[in-house]
N, C-alpha and C positions, 0 to 999 in steps of 0.2 A: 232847300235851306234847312240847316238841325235850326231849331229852336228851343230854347230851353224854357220851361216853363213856370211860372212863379211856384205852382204845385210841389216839381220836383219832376215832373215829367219831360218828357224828351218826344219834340215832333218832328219827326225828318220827313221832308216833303220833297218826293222826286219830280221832275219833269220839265227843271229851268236850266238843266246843266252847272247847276253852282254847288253842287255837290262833290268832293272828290273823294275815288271809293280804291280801294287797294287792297288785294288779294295777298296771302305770303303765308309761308310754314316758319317754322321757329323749336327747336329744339329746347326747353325748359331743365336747371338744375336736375332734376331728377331723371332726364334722357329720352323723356317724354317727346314726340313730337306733337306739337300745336298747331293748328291753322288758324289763322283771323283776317279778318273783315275789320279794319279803319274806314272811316268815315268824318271829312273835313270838309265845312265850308269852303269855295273858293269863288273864283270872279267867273261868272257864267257864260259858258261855251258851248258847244256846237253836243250835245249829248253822244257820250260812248267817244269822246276824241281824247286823245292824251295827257293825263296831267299833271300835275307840278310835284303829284306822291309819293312819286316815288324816290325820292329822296329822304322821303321823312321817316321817323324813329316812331314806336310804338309809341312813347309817351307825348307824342305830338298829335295824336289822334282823340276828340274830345267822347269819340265815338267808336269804340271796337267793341267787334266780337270776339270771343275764342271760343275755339271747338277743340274737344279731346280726341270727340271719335267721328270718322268719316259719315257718320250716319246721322248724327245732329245735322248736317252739312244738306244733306240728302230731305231730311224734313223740313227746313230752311226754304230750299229749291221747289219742294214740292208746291210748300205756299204760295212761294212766288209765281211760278205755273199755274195753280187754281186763280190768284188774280190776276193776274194777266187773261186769262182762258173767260172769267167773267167780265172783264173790259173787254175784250173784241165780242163777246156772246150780246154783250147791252149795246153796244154801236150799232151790231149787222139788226136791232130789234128799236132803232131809232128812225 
């Protein structure tokens, strides 16, 4: 669930499927290619199953990222691998 925070902070919290998440490139005025990552609440389902996103416009997403260059993408990934890699390391130590 994104949660907005009175702060001003933003806390997106995976693992109930009420997240929907959408991958895409986009070509920018200047002939730039972009990629981003949207991120919408939605009604919770079966994790990693198909969802209603893809139909949506950037400016429907209360959550994106954009990347300029492939290697932002790549540090991104990385993270997500180190945690992930420390969640299965703390279970197999439970």
């Amino acid at each position: 669930m994104i949660i907005n925070n009175e702060d001003g902070s933003v806390n997106i919290r995976f693992g109930f499927g009420d997240i929907g998440l959408l991958g895409y490139d986009c070509v920018d005025e200047d002939g730039n290619i972009n990629g981003f990552v949207g991120m919408c609440n939605q009604d919770a389902q079966e994790i990693g199953s198909s969802t209603t996103t893809t139909n949506m416009e950037l400016k429907d997403f209360p959550i994106l990222m954009t990347f300029r260059k492939e290697e932002s993408i790549n540090v991104l990934i990385k993270a997500l691998i180190n945690a992930k890699s420390a969640m299965i390391e703390s279970k197999l130590k439970v």
